[in-house]
N, C-alpha and C positions, 0 to 999 in steps of 0.2 A: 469772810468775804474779802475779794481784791481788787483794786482799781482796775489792775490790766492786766490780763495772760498772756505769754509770749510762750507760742509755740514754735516749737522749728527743731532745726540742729546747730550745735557751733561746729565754728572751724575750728583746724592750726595749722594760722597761715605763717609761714617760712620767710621770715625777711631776710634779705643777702646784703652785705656792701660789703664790700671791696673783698670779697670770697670768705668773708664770716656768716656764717648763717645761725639765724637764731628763731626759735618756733616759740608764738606766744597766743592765745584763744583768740578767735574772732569769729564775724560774723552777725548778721543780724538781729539773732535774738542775743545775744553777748552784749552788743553794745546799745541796742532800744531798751533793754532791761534796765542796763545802769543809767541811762538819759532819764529813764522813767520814775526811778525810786529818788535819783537827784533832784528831780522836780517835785518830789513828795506823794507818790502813787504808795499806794502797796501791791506789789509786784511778785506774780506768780510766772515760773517756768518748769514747762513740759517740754523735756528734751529726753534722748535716747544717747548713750555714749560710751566705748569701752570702757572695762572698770582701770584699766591702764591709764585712761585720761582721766580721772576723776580729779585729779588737782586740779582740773581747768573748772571743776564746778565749786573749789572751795575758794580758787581767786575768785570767780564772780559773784559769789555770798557775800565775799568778805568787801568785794568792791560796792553790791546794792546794800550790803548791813538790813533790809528787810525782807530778802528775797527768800521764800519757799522753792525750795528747790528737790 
């Protein structure tokens, strides 16, 4: 059983300055998820995402440490 399900998609959103550009996961199940497990939920995500992106779902594991992913 889970405190909160967090459905959705993530991003990767493209930060720029000064003509460096660096792509790092976002979005709002990304960052509700780790709000949520930091405040002590147990915290499930239902997302969809190339198998190319897959490290964006082993930083957000490793960021909630209880997330079912």
């Amino acid at each position: 059983m889970f405190d909160i399900a967090m459905i959705g998609h993530l991003t990767k959103d493209a930060i720029i300055v000064n003509n460096s550009k660096t792509e790092i996961p976002g979005g709002a199940v990304y960052f509700s998820s780790i709000a949520a497990a930091a405040s002590g939920a147990d915290v499930l995500v239902r997302t969809r995402i190339a198998e190319t992106e897959a490290d964006y779902l082993s930083e957000m594991t490793y960021e909630i440490g209880r997330a079912h992913v």
